[in-house]
PyMOL Python script that loads the backbone (N, CA, C, O; Angstrom):
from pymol import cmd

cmd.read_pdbstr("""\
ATOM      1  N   UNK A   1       1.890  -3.540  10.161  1.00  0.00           N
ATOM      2  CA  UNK A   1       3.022  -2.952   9.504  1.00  0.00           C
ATOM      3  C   UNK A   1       2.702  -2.751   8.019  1.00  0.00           C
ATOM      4  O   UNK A   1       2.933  -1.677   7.462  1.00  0.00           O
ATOM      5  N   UNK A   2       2.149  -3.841   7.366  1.00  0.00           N
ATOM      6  CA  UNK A   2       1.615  -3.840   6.447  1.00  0.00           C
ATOM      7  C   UNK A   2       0.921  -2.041   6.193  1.00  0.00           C
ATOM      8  O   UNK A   2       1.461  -0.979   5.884  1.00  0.00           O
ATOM      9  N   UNK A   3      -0.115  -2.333   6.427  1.00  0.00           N
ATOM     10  CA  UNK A   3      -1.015  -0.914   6.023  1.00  0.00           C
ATOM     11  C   UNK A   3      -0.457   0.115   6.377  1.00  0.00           C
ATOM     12  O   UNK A   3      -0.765   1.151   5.788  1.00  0.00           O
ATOM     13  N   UNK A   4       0.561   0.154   7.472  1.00  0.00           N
ATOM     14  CA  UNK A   4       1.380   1.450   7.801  1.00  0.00           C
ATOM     15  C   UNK A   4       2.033   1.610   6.336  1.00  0.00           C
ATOM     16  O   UNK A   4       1.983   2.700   5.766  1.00  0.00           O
ATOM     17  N   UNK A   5       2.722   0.356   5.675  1.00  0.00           N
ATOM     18  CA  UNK A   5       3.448   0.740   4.902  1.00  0.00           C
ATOM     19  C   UNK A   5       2.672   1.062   3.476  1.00  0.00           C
ATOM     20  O   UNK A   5       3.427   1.396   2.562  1.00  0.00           O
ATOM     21  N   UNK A   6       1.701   1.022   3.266  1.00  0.00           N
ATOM     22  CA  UNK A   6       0.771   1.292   2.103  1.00  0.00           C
ATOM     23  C   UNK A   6      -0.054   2.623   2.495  1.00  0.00           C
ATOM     24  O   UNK A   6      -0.682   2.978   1.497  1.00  0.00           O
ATOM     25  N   UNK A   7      -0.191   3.150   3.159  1.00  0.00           N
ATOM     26  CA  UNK A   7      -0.663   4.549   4.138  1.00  0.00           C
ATOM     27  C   UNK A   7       0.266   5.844   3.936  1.00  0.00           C
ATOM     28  O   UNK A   7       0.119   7.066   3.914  1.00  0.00           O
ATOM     29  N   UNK A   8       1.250   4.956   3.807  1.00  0.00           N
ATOM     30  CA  UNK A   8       2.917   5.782   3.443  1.00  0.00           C
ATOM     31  C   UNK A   8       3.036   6.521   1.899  1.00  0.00           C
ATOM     32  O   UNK A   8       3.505   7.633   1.655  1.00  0.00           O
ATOM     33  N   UNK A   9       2.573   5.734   1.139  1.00  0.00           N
ATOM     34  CA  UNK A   9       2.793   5.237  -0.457  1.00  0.00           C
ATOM     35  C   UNK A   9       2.005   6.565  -0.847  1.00  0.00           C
ATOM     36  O   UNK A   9       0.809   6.855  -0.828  1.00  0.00           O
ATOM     37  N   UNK A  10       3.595   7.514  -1.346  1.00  0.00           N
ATOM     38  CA  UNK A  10       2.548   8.600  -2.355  1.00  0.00           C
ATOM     39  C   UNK A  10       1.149   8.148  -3.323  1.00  0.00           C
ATOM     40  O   UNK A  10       0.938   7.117  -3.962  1.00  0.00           O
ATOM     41  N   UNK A  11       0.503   9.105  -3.175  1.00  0.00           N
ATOM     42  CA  UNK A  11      -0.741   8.676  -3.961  1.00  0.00           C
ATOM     43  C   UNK A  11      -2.094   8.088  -3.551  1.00  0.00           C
ATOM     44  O   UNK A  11      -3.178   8.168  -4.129  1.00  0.00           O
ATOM     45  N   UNK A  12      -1.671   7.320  -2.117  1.00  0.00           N
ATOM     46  CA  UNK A  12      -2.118   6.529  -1.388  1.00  0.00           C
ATOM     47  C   UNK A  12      -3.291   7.429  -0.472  1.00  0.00           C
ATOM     48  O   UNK A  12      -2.706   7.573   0.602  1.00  0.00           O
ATOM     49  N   UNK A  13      -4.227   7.899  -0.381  1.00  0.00           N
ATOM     50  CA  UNK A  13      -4.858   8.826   0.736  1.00  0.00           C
ATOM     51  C   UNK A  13      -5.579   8.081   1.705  1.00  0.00           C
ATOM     52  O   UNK A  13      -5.554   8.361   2.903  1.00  0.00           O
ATOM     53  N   UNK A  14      -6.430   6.833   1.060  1.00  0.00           N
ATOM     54  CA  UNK A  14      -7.056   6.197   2.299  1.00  0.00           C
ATOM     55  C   UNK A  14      -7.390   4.937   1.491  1.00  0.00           C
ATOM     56  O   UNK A  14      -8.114   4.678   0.530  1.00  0.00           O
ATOM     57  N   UNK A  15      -6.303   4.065   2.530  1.00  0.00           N
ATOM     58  CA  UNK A  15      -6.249   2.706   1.794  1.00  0.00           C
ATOM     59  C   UNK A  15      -7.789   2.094   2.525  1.00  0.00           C
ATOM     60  O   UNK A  15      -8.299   2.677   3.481  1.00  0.00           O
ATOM     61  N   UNK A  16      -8.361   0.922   1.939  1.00  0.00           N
ATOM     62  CA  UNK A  16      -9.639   0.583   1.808  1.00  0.00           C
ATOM     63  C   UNK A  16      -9.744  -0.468   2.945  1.00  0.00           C
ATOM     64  O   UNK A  16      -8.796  -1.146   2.548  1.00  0.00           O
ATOM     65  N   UNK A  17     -10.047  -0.937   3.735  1.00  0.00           N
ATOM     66  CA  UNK A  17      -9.977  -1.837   5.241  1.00  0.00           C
ATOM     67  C   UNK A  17     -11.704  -2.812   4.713  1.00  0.00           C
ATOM     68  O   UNK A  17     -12.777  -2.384   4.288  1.00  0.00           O
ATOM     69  N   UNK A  18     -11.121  -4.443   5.074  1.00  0.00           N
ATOM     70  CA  UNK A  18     -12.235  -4.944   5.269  1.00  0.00           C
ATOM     71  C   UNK A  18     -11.778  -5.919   6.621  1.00  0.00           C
ATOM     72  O   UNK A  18     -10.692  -6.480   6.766  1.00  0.00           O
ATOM     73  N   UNK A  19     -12.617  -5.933   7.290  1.00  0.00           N
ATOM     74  CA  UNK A  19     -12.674  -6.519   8.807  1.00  0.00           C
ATOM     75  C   UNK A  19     -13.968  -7.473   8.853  1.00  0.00           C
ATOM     76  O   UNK A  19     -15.104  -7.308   8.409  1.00  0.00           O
ATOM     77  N   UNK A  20     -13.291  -8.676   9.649  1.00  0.00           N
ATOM     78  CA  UNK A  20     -14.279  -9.513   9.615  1.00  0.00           C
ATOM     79  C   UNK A  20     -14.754  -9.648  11.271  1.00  0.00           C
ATOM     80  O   UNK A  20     -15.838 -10.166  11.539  1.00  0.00           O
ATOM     81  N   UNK A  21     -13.849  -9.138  12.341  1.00  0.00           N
ATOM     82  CA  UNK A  21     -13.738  -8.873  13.343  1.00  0.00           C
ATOM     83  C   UNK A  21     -13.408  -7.811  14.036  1.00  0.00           C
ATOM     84  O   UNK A  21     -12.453  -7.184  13.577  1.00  0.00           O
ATOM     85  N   UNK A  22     -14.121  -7.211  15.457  1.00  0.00           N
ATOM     86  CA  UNK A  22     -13.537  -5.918  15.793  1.00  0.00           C
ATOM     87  C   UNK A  22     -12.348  -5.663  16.054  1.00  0.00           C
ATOM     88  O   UNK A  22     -12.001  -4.490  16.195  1.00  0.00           O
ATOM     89  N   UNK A  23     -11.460  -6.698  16.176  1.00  0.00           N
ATOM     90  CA  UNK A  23     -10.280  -6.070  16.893  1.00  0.00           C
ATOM     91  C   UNK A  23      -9.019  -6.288  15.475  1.00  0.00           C
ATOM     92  O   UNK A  23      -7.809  -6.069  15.426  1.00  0.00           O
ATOM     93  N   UNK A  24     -10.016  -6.815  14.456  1.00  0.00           N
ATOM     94  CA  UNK A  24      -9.394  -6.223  13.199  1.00  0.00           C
ATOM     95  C   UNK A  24      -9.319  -4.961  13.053  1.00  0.00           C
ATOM     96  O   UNK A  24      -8.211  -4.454  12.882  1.00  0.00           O
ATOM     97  N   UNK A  25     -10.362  -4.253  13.083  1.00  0.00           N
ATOM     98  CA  UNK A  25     -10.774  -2.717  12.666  1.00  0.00           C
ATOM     99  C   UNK A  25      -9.818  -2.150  14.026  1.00  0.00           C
ATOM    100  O   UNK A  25      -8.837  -1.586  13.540  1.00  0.00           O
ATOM    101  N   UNK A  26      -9.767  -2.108  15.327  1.00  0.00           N
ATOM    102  CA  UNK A  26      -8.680  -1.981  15.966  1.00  0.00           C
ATOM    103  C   UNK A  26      -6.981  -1.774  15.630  1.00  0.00           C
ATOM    104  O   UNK A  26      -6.213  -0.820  15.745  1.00  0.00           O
ATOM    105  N   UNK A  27      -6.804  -3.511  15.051  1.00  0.00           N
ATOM    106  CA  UNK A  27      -5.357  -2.893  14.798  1.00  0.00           C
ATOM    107  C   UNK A  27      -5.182  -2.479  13.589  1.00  0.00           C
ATOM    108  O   UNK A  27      -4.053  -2.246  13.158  1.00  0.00           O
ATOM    109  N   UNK A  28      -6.491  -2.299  12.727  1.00  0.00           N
ATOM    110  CA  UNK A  28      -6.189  -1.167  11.486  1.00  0.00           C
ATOM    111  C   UNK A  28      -6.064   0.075  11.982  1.00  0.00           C
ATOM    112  O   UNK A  28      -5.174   0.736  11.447  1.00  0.00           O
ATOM    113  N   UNK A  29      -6.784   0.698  12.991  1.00  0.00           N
ATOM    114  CA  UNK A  29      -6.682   2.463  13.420  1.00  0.00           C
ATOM    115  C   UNK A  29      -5.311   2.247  14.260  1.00  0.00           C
ATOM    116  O   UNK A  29      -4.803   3.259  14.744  1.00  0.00           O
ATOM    117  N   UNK A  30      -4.790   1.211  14.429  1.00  0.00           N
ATOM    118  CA  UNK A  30      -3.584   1.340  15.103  1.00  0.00           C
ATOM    119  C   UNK A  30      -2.787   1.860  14.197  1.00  0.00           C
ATOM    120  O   UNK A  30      -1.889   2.624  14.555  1.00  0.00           O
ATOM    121  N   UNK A  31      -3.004   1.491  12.677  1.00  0.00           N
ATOM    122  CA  UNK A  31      -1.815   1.415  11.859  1.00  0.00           C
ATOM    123  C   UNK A  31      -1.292   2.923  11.192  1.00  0.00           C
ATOM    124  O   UNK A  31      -0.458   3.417  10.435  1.00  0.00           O
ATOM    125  N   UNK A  32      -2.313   3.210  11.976  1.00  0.00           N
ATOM    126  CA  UNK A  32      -2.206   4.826  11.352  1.00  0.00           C
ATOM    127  C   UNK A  32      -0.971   5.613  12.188  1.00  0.00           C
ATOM    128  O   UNK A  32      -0.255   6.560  11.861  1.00  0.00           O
ATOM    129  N   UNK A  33      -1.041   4.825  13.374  1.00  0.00           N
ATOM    130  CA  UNK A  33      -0.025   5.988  14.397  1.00  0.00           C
ATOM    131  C   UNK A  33       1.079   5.046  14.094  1.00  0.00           C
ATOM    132  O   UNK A  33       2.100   5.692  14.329  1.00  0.00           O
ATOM    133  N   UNK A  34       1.427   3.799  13.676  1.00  0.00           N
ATOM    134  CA  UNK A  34       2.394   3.448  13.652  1.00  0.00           C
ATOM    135  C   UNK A  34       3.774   3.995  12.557  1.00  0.00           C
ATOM    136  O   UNK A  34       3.704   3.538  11.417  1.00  0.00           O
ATOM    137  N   UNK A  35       4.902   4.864  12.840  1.00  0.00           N
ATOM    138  CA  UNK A  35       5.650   5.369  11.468  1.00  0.00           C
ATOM    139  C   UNK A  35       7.039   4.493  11.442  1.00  0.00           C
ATOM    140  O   UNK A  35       7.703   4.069  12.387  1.00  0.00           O
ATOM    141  N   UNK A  36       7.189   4.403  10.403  1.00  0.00           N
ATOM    142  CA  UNK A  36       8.336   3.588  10.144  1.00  0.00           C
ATOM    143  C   UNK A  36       9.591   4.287   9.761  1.00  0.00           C
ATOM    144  O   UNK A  36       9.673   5.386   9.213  1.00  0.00           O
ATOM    145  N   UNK A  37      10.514   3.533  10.107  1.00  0.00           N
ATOM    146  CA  UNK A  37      11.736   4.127  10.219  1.00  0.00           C
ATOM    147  C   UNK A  37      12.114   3.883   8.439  1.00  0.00           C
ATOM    148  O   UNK A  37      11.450   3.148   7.708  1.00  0.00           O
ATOM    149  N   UNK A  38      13.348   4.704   7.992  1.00  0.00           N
ATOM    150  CA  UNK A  38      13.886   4.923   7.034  1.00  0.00           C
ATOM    151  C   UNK A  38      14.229   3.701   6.219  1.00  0.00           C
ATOM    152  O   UNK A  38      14.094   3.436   5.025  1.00  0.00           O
ATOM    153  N   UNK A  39      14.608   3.189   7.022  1.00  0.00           N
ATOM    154  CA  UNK A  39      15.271   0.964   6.548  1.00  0.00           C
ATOM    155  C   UNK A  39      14.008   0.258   6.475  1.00  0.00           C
ATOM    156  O   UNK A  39      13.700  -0.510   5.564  1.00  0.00           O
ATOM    157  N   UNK A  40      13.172   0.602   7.641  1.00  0.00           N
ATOM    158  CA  UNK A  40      12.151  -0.307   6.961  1.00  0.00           C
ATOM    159  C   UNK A  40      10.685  -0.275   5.963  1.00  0.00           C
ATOM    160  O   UNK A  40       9.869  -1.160   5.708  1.00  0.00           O
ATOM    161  N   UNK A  41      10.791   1.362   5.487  1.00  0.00           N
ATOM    162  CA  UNK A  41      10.155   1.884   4.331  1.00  0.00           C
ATOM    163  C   UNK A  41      11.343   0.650   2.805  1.00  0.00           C
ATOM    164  O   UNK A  41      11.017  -0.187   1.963  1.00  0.00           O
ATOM    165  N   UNK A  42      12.383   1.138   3.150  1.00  0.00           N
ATOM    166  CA  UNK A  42      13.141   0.604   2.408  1.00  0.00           C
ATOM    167  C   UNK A  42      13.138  -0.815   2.120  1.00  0.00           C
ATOM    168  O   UNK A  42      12.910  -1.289   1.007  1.00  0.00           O
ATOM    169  N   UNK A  43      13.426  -1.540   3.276  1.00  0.00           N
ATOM    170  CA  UNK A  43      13.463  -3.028   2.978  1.00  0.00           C
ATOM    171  C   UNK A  43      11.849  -3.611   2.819  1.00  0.00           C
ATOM    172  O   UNK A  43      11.793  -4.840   2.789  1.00  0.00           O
ATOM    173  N   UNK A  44      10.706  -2.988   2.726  1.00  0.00           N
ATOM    174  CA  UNK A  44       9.659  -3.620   2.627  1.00  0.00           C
ATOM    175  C   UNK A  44       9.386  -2.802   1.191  1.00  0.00           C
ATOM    176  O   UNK A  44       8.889  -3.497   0.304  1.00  0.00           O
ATOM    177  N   UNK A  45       9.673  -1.314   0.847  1.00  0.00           N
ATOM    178  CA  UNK A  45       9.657  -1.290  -1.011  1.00  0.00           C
ATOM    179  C   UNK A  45      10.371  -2.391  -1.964  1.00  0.00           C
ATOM    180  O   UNK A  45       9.952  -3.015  -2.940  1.00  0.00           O
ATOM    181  N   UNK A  46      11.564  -2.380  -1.317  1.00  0.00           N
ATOM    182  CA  UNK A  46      12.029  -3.049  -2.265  1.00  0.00           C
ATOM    183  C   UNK A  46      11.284  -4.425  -2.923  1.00  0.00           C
ATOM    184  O   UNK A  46      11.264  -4.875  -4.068  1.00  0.00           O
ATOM    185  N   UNK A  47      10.735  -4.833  -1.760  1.00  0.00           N
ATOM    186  CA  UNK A  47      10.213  -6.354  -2.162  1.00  0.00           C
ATOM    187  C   UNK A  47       8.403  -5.892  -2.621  1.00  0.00           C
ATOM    188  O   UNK A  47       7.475  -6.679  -2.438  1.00  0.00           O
ATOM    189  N   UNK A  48       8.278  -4.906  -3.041  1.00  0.00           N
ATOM    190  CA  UNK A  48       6.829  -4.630  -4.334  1.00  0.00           C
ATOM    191  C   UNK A  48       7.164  -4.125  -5.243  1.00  0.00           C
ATOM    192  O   UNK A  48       7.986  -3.238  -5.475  1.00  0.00           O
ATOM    193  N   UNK A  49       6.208  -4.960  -6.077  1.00  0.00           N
ATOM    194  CA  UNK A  49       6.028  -4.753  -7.593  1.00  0.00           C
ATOM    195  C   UNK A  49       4.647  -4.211  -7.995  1.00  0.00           C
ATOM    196  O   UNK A  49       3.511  -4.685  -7.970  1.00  0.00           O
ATOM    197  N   UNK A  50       5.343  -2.676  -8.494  1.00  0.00           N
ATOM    198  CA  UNK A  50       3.773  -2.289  -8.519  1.00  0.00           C
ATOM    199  C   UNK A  50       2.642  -3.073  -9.700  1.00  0.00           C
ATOM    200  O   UNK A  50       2.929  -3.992 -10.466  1.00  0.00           O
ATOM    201  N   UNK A  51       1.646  -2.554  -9.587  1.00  0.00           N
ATOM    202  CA  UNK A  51       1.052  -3.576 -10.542  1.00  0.00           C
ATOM    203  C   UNK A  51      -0.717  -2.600 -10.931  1.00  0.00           C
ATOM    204  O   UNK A  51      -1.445  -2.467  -9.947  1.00  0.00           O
ATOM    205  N   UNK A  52      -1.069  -2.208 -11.848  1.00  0.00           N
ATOM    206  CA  UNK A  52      -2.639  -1.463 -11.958  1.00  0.00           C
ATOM    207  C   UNK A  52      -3.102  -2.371 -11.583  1.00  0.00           C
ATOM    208  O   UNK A  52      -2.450  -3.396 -11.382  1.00  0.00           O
ATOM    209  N   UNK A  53      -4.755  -2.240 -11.311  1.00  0.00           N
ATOM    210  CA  UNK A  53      -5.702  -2.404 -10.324  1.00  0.00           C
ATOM    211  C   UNK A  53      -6.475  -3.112 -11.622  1.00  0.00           C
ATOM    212  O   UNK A  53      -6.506  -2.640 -12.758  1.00  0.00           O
ATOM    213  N   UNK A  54      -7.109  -4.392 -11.170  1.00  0.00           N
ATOM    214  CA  UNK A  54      -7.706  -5.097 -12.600  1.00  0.00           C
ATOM    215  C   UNK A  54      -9.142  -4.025 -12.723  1.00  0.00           C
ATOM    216  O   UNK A  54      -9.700  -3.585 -11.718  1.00  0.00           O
ATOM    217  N   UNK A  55      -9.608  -3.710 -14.170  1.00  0.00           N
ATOM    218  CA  UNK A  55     -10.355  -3.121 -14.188  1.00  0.00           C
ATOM    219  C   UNK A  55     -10.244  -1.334 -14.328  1.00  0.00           C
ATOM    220  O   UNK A  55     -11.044  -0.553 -14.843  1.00  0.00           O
ATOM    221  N   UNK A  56      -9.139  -1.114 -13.763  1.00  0.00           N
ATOM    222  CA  UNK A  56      -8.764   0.262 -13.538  1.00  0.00           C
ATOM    223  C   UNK A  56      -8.434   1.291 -15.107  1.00  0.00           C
ATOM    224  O   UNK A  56      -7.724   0.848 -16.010  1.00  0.00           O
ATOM    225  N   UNK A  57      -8.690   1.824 -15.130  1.00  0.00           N
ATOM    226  CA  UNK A  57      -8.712   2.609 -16.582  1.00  0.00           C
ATOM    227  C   UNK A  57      -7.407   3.397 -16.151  1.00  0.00           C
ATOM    228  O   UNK A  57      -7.047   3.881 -15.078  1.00  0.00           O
ATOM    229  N   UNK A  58      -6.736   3.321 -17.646  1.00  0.00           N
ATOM    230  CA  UNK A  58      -5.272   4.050 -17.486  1.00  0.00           C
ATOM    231  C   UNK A  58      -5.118   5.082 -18.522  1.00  0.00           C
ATOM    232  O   UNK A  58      -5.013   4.546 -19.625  1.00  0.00           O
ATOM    233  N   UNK A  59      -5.050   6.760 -18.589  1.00  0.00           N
ATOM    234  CA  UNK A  59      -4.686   6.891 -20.197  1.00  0.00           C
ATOM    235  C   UNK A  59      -3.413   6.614 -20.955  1.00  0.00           C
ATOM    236  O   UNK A  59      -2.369   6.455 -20.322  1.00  0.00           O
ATOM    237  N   UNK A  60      -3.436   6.529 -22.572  1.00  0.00           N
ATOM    238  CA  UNK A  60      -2.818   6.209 -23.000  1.00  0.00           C
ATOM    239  C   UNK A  60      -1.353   6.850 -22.989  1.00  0.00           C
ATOM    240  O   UNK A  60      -0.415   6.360 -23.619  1.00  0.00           O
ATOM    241  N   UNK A  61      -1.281   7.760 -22.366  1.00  0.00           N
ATOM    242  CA  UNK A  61       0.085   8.646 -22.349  1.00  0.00           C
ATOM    243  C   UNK A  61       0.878   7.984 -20.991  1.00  0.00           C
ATOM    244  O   UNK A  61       2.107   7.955 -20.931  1.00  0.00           O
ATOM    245  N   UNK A  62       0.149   7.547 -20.096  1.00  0.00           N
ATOM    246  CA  UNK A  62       0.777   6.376 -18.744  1.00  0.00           C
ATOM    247  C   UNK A  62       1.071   5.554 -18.740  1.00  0.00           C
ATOM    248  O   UNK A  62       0.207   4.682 -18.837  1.00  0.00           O
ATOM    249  N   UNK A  63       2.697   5.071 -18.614  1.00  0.00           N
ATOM    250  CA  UNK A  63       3.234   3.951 -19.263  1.00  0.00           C
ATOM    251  C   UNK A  63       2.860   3.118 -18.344  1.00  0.00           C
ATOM    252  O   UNK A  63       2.578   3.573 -17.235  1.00  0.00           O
ATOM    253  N   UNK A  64       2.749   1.339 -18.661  1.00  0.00           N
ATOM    254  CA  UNK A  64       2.286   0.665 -17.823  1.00  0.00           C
ATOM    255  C   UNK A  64       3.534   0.372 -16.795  1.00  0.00           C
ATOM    256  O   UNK A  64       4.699   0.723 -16.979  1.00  0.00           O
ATOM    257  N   UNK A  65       3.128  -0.198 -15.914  1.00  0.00           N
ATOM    258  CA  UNK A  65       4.493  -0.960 -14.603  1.00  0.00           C
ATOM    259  C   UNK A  65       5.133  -1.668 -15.603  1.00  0.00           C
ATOM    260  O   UNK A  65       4.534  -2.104 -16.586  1.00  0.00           O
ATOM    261  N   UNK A  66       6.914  -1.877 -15.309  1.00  0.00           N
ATOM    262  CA  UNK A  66       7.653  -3.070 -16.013  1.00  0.00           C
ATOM    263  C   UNK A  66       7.101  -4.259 -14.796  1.00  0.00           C
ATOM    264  O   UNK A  66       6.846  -4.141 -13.597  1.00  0.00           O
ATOM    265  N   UNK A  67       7.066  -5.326 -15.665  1.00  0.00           N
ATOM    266  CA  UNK A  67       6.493  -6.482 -15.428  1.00  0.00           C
ATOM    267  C   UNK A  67       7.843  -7.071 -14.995  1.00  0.00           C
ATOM    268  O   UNK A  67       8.738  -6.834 -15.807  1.00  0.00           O
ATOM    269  N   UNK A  68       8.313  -7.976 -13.621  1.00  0.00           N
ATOM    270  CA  UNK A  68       9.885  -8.840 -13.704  1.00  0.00           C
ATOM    271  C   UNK A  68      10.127  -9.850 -14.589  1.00  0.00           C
ATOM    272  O   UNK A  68       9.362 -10.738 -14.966  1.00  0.00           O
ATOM    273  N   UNK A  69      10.789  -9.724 -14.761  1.00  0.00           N
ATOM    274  CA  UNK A  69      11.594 -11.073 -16.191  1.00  0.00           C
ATOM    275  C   UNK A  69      11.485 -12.529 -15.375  1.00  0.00           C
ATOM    276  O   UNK A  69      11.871 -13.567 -15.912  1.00  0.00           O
TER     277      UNK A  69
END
""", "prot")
cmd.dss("prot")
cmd.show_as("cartoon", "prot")
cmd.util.cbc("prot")
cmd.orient("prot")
């Protein structure tokens, strides 16, 4: 459900998979056909905080993520 829901995520084109087992890599190509309904795009955004990528270069005109209080 996870990667369905990051697969979803404008911007997102091909999230990065590491598998330590085959039937990991399995239910990752599963996750592709799996689509989620309207509520649960919803109730699983709500609970992320986006956050840049350590290392990731940003320009200066791109405001950073608000950080939670």
């Amino acid at each position: 459900m996870a990667l369905a829901w990051v697969a979803g995520q404008p911007g997102i084109t091909a999230p990065i998979l590491g598998v330590t087992n085959p039937h990991h890599l399995t239910d990752a190509i599963a996750a592709f056909d799996l689509e989620l309904s309207s509520a649960e795009q919803v109730q699983l955004t709500e609970h992320h905080t986006p956050r840049f990528a350590a290392g990731v270069y940003r320009s200066r005109t791109e405001a950073a993520p608000k950080t939670p209080s």
